[in-house]
Biopython code that builds the backbone (N, CA, C, O; Angstrom):
import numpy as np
from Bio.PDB.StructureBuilder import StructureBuilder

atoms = [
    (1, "UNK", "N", (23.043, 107.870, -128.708)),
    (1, "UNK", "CA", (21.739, 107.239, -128.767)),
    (1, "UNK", "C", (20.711, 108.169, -128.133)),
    (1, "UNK", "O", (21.179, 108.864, -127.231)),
    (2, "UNK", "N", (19.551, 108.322, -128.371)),
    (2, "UNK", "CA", (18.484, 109.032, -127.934)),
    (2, "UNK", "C", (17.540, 107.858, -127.606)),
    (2, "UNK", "O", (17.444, 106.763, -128.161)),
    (3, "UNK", "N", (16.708, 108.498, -126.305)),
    (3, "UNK", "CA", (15.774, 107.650, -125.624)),
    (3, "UNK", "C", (14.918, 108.671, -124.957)),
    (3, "UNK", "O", (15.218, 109.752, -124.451)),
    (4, "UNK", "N", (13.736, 108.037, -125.087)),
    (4, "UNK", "CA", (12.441, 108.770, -124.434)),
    (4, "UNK", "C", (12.252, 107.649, -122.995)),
    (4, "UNK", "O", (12.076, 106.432, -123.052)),
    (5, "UNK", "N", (12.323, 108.253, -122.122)),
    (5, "UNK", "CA", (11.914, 107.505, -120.896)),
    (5, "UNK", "C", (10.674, 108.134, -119.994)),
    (5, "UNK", "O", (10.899, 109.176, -119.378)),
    (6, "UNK", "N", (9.115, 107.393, -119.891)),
    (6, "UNK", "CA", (8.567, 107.779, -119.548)),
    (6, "UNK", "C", (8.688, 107.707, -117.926)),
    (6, "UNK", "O", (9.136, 106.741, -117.310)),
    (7, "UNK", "N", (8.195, 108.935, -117.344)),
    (7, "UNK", "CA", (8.249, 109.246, -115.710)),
    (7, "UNK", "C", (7.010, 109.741, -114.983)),
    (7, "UNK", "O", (6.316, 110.649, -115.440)),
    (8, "UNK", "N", (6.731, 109.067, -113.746)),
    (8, "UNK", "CA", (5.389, 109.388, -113.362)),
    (8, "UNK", "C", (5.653, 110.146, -111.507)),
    (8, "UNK", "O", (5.838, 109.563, -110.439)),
    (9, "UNK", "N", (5.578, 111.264, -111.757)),
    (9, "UNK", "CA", (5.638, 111.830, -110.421)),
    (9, "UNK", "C", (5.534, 113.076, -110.749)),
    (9, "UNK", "O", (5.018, 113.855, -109.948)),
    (10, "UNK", "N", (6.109, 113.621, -112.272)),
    (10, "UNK", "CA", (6.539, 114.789, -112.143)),
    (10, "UNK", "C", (5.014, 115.842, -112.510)),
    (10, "UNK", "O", (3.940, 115.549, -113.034)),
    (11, "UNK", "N", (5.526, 117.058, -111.983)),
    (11, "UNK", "CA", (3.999, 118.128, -111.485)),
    (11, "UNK", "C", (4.742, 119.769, -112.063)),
    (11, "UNK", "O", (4.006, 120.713, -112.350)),
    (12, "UNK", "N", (6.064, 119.849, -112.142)),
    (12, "UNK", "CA", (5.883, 121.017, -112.267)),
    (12, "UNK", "C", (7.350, 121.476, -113.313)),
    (12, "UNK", "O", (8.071, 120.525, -113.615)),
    (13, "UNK", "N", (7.779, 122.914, -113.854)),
    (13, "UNK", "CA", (8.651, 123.122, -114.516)),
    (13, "UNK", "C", (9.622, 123.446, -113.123)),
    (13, "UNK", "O", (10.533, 124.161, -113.541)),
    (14, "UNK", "N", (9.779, 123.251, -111.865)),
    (14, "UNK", "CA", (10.720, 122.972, -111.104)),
    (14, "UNK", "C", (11.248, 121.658, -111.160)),
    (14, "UNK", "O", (12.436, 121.337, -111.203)),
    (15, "UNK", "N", (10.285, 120.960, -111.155)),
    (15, "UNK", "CA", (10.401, 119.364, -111.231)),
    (15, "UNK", "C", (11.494, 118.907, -112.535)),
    (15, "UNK", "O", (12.585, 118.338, -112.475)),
    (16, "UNK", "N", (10.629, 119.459, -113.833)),
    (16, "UNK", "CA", (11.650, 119.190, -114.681)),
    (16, "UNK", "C", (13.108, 119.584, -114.856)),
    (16, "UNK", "O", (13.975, 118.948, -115.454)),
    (17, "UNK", "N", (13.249, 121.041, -114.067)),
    (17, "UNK", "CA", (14.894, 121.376, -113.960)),
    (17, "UNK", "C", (15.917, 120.653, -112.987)),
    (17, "UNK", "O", (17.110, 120.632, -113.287)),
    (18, "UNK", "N", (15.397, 119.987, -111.676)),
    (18, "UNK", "CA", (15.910, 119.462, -110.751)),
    (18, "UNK", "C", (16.595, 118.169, -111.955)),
    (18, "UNK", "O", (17.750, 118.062, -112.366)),
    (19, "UNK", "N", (15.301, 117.268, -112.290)),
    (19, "UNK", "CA", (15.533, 116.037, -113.490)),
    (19, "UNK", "C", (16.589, 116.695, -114.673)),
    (19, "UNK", "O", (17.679, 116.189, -114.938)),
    (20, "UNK", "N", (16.316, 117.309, -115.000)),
    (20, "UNK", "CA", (17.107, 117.679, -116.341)),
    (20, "UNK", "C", (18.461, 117.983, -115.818)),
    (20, "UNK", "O", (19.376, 117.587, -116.541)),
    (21, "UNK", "N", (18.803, 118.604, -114.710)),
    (21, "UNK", "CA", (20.010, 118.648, -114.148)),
    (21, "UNK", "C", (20.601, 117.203, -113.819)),
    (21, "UNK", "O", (21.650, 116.658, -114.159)),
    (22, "UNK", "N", (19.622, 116.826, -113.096)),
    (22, "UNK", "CA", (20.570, 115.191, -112.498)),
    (22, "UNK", "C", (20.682, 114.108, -113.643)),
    (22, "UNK", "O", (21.382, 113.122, -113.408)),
    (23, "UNK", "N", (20.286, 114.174, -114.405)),
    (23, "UNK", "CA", (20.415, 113.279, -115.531)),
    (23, "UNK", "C", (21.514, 114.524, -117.004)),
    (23, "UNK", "O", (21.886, 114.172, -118.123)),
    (24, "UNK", "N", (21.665, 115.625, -116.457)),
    (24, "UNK", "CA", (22.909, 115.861, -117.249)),
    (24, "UNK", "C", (24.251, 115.812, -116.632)),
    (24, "UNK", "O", (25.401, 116.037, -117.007)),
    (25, "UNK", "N", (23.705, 115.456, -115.611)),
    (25, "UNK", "CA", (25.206, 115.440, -114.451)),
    (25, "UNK", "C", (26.070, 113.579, -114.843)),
    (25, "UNK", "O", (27.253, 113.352, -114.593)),
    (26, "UNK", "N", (25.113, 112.551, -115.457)),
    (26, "UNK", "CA", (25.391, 111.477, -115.318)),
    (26, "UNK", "C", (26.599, 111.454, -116.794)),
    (26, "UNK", "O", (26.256, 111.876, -117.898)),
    (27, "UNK", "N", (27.977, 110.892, -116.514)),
    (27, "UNK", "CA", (28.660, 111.431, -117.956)),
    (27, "UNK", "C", (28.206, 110.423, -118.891)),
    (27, "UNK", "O", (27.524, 109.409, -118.746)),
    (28, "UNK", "N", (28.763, 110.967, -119.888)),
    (28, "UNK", "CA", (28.131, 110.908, -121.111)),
    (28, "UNK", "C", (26.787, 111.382, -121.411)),
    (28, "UNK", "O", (26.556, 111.401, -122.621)),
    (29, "UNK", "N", (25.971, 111.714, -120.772)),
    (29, "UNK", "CA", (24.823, 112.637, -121.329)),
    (29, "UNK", "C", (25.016, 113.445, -122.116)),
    (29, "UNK", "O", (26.189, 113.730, -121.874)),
    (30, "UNK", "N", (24.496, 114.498, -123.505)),
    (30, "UNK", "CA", (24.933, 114.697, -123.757)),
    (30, "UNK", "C", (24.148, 116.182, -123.867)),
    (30, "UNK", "O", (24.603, 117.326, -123.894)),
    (31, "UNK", "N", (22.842, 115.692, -123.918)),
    (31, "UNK", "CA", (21.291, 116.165, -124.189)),
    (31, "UNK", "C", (19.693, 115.488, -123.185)),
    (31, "UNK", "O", (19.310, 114.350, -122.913)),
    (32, "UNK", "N", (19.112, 116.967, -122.874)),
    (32, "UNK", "CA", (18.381, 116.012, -121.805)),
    (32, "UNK", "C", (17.208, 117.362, -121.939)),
    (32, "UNK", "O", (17.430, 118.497, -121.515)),
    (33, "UNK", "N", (16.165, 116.995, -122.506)),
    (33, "UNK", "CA", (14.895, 118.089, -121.924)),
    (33, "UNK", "C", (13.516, 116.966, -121.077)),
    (33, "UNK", "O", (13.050, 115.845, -121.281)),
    (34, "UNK", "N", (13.333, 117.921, -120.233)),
    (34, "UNK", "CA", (11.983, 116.725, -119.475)),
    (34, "UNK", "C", (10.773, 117.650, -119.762)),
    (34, "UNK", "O", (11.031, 118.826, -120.019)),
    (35, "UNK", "N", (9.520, 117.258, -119.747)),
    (35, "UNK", "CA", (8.349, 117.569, -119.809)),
    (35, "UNK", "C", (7.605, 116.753, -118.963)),
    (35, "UNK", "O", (7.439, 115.535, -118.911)),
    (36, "UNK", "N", (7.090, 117.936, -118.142)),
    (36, "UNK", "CA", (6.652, 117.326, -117.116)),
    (36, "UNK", "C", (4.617, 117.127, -117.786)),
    (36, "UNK", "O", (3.765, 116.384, -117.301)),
    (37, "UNK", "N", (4.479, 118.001, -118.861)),
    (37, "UNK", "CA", (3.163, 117.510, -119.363)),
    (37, "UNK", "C", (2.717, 116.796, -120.264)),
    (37, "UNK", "O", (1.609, 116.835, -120.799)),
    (38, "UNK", "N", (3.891, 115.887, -120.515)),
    (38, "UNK", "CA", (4.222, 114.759, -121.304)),
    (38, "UNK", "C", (4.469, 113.459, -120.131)),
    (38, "UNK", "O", (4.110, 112.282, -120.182)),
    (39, "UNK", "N", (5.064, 114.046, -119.312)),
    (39, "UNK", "CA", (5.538, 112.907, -118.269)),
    (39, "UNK", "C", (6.521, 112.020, -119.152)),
    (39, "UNK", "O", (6.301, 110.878, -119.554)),
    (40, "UNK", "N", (7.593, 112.755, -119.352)),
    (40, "UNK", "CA", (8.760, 112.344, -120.550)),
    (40, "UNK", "C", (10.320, 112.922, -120.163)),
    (40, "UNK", "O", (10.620, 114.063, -119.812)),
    (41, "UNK", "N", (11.025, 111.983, -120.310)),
    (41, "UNK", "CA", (12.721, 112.307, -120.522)),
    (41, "UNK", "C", (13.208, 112.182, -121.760)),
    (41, "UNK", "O", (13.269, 111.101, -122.346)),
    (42, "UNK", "N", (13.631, 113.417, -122.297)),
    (42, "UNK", "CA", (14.259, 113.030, -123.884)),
    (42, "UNK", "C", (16.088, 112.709, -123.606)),
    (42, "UNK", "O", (16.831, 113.670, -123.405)),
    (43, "UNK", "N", (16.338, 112.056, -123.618)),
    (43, "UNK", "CA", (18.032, 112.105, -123.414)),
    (43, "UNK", "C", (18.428, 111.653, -124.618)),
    (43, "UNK", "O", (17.822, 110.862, -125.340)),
    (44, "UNK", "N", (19.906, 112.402, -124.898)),
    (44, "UNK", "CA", (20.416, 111.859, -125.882)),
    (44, "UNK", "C", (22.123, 111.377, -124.893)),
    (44, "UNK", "O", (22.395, 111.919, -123.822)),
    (45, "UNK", "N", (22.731, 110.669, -125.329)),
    (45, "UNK", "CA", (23.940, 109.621, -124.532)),
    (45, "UNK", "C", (24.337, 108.992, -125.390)),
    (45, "UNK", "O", (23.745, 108.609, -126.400)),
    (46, "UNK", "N", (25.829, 108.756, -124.927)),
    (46, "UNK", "CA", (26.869, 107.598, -125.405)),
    (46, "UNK", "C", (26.336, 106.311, -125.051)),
    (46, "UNK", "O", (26.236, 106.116, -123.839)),
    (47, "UNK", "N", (26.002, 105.466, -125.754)),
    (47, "UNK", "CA", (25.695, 104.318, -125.901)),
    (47, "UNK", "C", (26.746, 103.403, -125.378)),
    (47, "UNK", "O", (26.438, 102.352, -124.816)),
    (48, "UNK", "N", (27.822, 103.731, -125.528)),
    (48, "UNK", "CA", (29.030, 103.279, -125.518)),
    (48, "UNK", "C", (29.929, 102.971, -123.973)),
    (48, "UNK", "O", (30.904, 102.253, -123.748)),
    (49, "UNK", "N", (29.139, 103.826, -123.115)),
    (49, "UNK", "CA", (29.605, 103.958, -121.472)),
    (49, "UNK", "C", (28.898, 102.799, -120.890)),
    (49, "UNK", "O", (27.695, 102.782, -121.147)),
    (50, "UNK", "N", (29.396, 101.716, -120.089)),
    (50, "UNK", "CA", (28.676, 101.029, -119.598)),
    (50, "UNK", "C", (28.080, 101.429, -118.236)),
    (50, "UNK", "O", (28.484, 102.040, -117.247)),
    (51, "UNK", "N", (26.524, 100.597, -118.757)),
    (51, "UNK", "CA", (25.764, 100.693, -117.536)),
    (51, "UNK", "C", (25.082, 102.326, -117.449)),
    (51, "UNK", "O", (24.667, 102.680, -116.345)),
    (52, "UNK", "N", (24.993, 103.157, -118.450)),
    (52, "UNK", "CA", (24.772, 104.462, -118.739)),
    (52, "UNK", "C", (23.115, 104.728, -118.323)),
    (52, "UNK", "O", (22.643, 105.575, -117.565)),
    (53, "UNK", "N", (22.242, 103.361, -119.354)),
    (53, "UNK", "CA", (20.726, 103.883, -119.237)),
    (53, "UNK", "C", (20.910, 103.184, -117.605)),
    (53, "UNK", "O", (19.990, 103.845, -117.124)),
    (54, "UNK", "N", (21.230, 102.648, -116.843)),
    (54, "UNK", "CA", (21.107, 102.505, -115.330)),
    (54, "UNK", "C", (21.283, 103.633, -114.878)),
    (54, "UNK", "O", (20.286, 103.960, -114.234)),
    (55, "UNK", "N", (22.375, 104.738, -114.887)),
    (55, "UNK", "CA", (22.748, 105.850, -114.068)),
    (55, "UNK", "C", (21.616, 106.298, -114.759)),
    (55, "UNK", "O", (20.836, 105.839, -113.925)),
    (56, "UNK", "N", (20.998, 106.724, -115.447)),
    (56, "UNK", "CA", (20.384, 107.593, -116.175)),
    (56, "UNK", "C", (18.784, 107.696, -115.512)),
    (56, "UNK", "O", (18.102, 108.668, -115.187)),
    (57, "UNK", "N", (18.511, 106.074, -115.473)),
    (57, "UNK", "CA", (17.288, 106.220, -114.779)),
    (57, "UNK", "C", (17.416, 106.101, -113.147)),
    (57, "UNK", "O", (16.559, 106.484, -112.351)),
    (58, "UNK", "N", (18.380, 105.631, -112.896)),
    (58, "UNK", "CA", (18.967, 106.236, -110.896)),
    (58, "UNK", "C", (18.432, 107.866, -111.154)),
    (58, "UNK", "O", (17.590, 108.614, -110.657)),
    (59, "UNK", "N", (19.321, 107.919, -112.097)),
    (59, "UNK", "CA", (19.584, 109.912, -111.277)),
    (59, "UNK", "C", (18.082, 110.549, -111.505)),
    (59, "UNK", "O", (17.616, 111.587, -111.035)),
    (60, "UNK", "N", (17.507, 109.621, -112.347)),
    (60, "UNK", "CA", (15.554, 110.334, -112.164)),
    (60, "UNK", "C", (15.427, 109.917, -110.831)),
    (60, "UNK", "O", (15.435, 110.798, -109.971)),
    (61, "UNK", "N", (15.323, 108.851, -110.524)),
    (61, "UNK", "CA", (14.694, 107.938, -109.105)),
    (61, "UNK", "C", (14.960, 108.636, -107.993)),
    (61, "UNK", "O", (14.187, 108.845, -107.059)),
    (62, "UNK", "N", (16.271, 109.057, -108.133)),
    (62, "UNK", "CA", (16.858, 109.632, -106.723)),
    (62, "UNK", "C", (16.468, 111.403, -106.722)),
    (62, "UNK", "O", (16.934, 112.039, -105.777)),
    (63, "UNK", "N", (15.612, 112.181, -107.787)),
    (63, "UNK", "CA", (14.824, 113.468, -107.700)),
    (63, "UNK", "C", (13.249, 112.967, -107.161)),
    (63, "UNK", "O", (12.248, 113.671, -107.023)),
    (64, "UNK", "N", (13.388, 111.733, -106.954)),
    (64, "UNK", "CA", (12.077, 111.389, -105.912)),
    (64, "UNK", "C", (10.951, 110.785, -107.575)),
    (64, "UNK", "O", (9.883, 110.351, -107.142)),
    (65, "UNK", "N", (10.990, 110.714, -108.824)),
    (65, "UNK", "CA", (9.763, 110.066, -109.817)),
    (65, "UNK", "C", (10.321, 108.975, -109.930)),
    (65, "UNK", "O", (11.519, 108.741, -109.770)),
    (66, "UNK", "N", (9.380, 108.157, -110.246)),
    (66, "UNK", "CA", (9.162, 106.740, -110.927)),
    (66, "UNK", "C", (9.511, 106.468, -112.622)),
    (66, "UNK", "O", (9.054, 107.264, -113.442)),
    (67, "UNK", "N", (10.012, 105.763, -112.893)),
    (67, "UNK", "CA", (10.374, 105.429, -114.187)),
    (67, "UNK", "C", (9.539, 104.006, -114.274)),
    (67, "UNK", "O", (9.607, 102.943, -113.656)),
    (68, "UNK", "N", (8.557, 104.612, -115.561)),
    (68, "UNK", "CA", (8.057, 103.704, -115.824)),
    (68, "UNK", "C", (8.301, 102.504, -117.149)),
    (68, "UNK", "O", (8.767, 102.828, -118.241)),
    (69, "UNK", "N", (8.099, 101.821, -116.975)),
    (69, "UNK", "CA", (8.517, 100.336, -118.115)),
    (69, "UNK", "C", (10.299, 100.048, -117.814)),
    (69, "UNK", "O", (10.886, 99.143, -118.406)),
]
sb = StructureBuilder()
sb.init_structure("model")
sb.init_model(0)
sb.init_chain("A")
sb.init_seg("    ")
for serial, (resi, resn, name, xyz) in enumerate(atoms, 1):
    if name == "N":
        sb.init_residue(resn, " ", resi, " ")
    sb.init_atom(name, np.array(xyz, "f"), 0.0, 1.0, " ", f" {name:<3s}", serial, name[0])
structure = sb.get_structure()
């Protein structure tokens, strides 16, 4: 499954590698680019892992941004 998750904190292309790392670390990820001048997470994931979009938006939260909606 692919999902755009919008994020509000992020400022820089450090920002987005810290995010893009911790949200490829969560398994089943599979695919993950962030833009931080979009203020956007593209992930692509197993649909299939429970409780997946939870880890997914933890492992943003815990690089310090907000997930918004």
């Amino acid at each position: 499954m692919e999902q755009k998750i919008y994020v509000e904190g992020l400022g820089s292309t450090e920002d987005e590698q810290k995010t893009a790392s911790a949200v490829l670390s969560v398994q089943g990820v599979s695919h993950c680019v962030v833009s931080y001048e979009k203020a956007q997470v593209f992930v692509t994931y197993d649909e299939k892992i429970p409780d997946i979009e939870h880890a997914i938006r933890n492992a943003i939260q815990l690089c310090g941004f907000d997930v918004l909606g």
